[in-house]
C-alpha positions as CSV (number, residue, x, y, z in Angstrom):
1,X,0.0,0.0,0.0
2,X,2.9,2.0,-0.3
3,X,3.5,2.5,3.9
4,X,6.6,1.7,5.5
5,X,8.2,2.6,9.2
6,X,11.1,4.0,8.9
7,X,13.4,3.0,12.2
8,X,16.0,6.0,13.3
9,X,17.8,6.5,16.0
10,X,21.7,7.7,16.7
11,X,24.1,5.0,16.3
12,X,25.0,1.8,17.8
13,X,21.4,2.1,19.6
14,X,20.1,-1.1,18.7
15,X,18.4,-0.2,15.5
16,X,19.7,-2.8,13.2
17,X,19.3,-5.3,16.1
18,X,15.7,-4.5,16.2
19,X,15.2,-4.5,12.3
20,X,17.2,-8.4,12.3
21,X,14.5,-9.5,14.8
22,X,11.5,-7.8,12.8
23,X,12.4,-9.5,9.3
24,X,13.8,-12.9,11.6
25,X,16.7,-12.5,9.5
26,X,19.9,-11.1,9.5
27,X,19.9,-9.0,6.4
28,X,21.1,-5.9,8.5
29,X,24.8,-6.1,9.7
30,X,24.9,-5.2,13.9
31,X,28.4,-4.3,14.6
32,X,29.8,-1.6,17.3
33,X,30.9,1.4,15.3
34,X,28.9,3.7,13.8
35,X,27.2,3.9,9.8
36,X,27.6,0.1,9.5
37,X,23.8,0.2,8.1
38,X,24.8,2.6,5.1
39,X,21.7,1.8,2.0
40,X,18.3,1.5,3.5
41,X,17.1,-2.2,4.4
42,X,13.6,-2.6,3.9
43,X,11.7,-5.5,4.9
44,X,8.2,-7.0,4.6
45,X,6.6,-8.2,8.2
46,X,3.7,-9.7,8.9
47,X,1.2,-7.8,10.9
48,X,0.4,-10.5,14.4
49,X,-3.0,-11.5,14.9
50,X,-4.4,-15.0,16.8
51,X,-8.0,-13.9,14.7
52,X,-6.1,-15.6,12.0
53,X,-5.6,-18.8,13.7
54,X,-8.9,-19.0,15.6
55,X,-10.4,-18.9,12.0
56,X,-8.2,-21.5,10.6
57,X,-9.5,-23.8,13.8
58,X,-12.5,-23.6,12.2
59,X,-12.1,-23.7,8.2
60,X,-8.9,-25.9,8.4
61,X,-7.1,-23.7,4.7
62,X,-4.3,-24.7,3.2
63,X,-2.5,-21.9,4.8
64,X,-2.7,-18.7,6.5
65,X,-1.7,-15.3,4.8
66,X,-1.5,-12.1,7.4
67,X,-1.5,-8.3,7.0
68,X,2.0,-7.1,6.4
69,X,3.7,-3.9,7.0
70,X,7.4,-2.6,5.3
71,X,10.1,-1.7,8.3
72,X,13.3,0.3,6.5
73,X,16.1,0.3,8.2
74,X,17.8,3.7,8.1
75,X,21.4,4.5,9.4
76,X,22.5,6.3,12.4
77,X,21.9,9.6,12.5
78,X,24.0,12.4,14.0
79,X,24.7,15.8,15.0
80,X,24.9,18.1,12.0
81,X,22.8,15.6,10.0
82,X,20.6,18.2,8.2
83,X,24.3,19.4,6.9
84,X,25.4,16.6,5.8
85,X,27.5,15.0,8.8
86,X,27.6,11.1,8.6
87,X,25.6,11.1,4.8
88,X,23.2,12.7,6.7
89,X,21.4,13.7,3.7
90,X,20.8,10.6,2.0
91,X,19.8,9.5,5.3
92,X,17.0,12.4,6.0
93,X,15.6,11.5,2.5
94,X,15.3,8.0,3.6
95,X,13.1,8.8,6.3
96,X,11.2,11.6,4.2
97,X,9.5,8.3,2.5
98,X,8.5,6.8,5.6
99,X,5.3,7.6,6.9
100,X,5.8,6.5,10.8
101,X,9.0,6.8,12.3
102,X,10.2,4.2,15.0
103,X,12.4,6.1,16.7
104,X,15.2,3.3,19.0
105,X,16.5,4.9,22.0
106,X,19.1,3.4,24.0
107,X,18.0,3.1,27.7
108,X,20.7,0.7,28.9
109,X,23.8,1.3,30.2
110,X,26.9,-1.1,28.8
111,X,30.6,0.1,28.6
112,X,31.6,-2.6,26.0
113,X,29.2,-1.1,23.2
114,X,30.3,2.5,22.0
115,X,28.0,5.6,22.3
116,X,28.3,8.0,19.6
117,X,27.9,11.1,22.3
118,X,30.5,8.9,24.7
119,X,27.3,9.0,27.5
120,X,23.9,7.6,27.6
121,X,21.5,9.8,28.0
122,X,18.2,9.4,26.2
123,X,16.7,12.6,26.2
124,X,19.6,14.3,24.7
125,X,20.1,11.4,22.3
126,X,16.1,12.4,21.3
127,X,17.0,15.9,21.5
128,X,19.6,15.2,19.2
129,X,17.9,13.2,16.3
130,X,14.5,15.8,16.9
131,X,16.6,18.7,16.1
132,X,18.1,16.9,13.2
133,X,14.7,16.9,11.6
134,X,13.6,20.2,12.4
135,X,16.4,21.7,10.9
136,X,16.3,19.8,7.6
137,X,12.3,20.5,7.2
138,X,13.6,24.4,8.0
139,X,16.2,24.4,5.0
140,X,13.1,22.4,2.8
141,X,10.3,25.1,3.8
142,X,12.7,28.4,3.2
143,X,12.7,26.9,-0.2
144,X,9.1,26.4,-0.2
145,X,8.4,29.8,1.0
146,X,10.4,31.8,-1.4
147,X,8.8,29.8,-4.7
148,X,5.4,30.5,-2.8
149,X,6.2,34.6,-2.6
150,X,6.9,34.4,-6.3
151,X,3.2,32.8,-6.4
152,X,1.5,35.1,-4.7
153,X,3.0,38.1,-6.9
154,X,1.5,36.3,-9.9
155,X,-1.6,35.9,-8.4
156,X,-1.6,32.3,-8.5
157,X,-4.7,30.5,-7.0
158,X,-4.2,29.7,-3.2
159,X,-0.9,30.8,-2.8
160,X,-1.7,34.0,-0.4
161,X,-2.9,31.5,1.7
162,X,-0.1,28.9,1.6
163,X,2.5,31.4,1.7
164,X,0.9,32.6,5.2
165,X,0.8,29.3,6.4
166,X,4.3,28.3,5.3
167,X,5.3,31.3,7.2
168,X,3.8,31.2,10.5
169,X,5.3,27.0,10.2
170,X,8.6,28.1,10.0
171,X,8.3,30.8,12.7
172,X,6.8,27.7,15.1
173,X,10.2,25.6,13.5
174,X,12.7,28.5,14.6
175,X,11.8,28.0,18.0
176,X,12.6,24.7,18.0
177,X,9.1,23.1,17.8
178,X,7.9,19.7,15.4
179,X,5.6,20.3,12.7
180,X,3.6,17.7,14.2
181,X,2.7,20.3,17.4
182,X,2.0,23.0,14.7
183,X,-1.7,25.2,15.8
184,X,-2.7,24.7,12.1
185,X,-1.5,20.8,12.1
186,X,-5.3,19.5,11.1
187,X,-6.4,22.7,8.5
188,X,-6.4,21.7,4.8
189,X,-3.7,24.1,3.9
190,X,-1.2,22.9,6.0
191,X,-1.9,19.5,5.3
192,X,-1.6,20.1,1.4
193,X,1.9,21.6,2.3
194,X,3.1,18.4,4.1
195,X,1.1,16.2,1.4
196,X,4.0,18.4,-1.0
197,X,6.7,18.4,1.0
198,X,6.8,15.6,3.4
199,X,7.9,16.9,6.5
200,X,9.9,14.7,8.8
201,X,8.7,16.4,12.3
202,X,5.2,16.2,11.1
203,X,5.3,11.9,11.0
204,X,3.9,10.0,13.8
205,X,6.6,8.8,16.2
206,X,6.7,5.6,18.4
207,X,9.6,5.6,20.8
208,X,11.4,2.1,21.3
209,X,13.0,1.8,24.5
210,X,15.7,-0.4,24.3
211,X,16.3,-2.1,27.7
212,X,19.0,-4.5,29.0
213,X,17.2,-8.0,29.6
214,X,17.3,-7.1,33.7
215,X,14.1,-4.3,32.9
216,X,11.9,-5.9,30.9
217,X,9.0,-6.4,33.4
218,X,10.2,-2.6,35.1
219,X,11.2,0.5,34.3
220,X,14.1,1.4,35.0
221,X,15.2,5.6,35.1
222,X,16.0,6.2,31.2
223,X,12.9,4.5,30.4
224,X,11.0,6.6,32.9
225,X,12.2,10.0,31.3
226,X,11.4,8.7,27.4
227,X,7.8,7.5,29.0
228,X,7.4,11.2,30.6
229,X,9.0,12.8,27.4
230,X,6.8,11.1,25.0
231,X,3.4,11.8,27.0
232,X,4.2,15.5,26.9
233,X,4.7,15.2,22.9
234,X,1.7,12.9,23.0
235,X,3.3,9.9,21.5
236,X,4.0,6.1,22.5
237,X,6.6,4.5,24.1
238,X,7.2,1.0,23.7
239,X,10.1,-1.2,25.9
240,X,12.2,-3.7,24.2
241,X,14.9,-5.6,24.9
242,X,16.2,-5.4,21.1
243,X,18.6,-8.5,22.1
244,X,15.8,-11.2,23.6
245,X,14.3,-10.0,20.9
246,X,16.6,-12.2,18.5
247,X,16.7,-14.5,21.3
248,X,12.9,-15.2,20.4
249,X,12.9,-15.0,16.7
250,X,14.5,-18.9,16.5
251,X,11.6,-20.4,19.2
252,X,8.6,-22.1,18.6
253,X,5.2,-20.2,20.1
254,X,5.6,-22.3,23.2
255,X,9.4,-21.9,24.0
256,X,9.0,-18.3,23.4
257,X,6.1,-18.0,25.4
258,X,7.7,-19.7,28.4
259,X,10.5,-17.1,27.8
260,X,8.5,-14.0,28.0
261,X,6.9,-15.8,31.5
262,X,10.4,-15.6,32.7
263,X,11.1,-12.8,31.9
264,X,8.0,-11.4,33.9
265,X,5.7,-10.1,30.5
266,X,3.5,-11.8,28.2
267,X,4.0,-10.1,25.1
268,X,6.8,-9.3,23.3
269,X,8.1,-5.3,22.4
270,X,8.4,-6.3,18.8
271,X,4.9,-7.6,18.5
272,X,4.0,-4.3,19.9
273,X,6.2,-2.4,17.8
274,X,4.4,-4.1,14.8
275,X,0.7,-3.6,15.9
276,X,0.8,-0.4,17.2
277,X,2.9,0.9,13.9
278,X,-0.2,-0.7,12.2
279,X,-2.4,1.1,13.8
280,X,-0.7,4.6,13.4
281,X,-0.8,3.9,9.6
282,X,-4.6,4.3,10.2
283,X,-4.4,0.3,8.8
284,X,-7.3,-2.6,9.3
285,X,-7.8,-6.1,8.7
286,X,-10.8,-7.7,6.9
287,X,-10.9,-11.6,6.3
288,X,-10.9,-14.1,3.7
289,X,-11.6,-17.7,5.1
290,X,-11.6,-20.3,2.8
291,X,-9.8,-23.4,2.2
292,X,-7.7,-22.6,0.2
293,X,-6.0,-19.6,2.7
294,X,-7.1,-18.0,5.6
295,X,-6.2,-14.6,4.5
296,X,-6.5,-10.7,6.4
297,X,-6.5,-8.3,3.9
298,X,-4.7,-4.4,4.5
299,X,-7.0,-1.5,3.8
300,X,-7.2,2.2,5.4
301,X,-9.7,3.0,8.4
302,X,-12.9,4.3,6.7
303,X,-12.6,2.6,3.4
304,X,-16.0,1.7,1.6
305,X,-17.1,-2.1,0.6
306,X,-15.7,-1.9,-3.0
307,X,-12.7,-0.2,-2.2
308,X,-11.6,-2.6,0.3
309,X,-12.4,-5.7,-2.8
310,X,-10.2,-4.0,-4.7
311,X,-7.3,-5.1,-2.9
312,X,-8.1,-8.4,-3.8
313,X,-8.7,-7.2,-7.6
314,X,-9.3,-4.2,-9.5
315,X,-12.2,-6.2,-11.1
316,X,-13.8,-6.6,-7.3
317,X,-14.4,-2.8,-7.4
318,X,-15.5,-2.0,-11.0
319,X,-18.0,-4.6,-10.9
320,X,-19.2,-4.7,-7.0
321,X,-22.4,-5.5,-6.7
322,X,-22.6,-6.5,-2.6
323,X,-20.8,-7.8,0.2
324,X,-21.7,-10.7,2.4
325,X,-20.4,-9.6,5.8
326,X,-20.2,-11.9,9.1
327,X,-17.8,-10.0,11.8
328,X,-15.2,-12.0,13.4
329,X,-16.6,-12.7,16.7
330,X,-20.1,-14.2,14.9
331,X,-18.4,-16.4,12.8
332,X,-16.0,-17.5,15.6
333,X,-19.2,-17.8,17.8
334,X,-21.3,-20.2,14.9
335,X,-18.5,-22.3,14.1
336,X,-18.2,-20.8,10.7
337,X,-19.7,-19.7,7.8
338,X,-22.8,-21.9,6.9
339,X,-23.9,-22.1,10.6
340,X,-23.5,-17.8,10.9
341,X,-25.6,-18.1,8.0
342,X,-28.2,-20.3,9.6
343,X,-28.2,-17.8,12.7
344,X,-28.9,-15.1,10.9
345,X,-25.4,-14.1,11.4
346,X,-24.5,-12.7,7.7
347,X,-25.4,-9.6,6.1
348,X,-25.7,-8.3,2.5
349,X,-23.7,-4.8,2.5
350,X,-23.9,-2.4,-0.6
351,X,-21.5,0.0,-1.9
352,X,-21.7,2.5,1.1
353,X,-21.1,0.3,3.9
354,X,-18.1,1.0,5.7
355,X,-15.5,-2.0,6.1
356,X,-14.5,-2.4,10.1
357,X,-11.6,-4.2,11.4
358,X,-12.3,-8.2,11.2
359,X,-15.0,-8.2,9.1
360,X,-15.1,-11.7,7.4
361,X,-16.2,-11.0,4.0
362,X,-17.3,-12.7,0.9
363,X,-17.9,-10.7,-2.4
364,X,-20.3,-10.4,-5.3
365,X,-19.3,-8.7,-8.5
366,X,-19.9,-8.7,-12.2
367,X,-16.8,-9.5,-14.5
């Protein structure tokens, strides 16, 4: 769908750890010096949910396809990164195609694994990689600004009014503020502006607190200050120990399970990381069950009946003639399909109704 989570953070923080336990794979190099993660790795990873599994109790498929979501690994960033220091260009640009950033701050304290600032300290290592993309959206909208003056003195069509708002942006940017906090965040022109230009301190942010093993069922005092940071910016915080985390990627359900118990929490932070990324995409699931696959399907929050079928086929929404709905918890409830039916449980849905997460769905269209 053309979403990905772009996952920042200064260097040697545990970013590349955290992206190697997201795709189960090693396809980004962890080492203890900084830059080792110098293109972009990008990776597909399915979205969790036990939906999927409770459905395939039922309709026994052939297999089971979930909701994915693209993580890109982007290298560390650093002081003077809107100039250039450390690529920091090509990096910024990276994270300009995101559209959430997962932003991995080190909250543990280890003498045998280099800090780029020689101290941890996780507010200043935010601090740090905040200003970075404040200044770089400054440099972007100065440009923006002066091809908007030249707009307005031709009279061009809603440029007085773009002009004005690119202005008063880059007055609330000066003083060190995100985009995302701007007064006029939510008002059409500013969000045509970002639509344009992409503004890094305008993305959602989820905070990854990456913990030594000993605090994963506590919080220990860095992750306290990200937690009491993060509600004053009104984002999320979410603790992870980025090295269990790879631990967990080679055990069954059970083993890992048994792991987290230990470990005094039931869920892991990369399963999390994964939903709650989902989620800021403004992403659902409906359902396919069949037995041939069990399948959840990716569309955005609010989209219509033959919108969401076109994600199965382009063909689903020319010719849509209904839905046949059953939500999740009915058809669970029945036993499946035929018995919802018998119940009463399934309904006919026309072009207007509004897809909601889980729906199990079976469409109707003219070829």
């Amino acid at each position: 769908m053309g979403l990905a989570v772009g996952i920042v953070g200064l260097p040697n923080v545990g970013k590349s750890t955290t992206f190697n336990a997201l795709t189960k794979a090693s396809n980004a190099e962890a080492a203890n010096y900084p830059f080792c993660t110098i293109e972009p790795n990008k990776a597909i990873v399915p979205v969790p949910d036990a939906r999927l599994n409770e459905l395939a109790k039922i309709v026994k498929p052939n297999k089971i396809q979930h909701s994915t979501i693209e993580f890109v690994d982007i290298a560390g960033l650093v002081k003077g990164a809107s100039k250039g220091e450390g690529l920091g260009n090509k990096f910024l640009s990276n994270i300009r195609e995101t559209e959430v950033i997962l932003h991995i701050v080190r909250c543990f304290d280890d003498s045998n694994v280099t800090h780029v600032e020689n101290s941890v300290d996780p507010i200043r290592d935010i601090g740090i990689i905040e200003t970075e993309l404040i200044l770089a959206d400054i440099e972007q909208l100065g440009k923006k600004i002066d091809k908007l003056t030249k707009e307005v003195r031709a009279n061009t069509k809603g440029a007085k009014e773009s002009l004005e708002c690119a202005t008063s942006l880059l007055e609330h940017l000066n003083d060190g503020n995100s985009a995302s906090s701007f007064s006029e965040f939510n008002s059409e022109v500013f969000q045509n502006l970002n639509k344009e230009l992409r503004l890094l301190s305008a993305k959602e942010v989820i905070y990854g607190a990456n913990v030594s093993e000993d605090f994963i069922a506590e919080d220990n005092e860095y992750v306290k200050q990200v937690r009491d940071y993060a509600t004053r910016s009104n984002h999320e915080v979410i603790k992870l120990c980025a090295k269990i985390e790879e631990e967990l990627v080679g055990l069954d359900d059970n083993e890992a399970a048994e792991m987290l118990e230990s470990l005094g929490t039931k869920q892991s932070g990369l399963e999390s990381i994964i939903k709650t990324a989902f989620a800021k995409l403004n992403l659902i699931s409906y359902f396919t069950a069949g037995v041939v696959e069990v399948r959840a399907w990716t569309i955005h929050k609010g989209w219509k009946a033959p919108k969401a079928a076109s994600v199965i086929h382009n063909d689903f929404e020319r010719g849509f003639i209904r839905a046949e709905v059953i939500s999740y918890e009915d058809f669970v409830a029945s036993g499946g399909e035929a018995k919802a039916k018998e119940a009463g449980k399934m309904r006919l849905e026309g072009k207007d109704y509004v897809v909601n997460d889980g729906d199990v769905m079976h469409f109707r269209f003219n070829v």
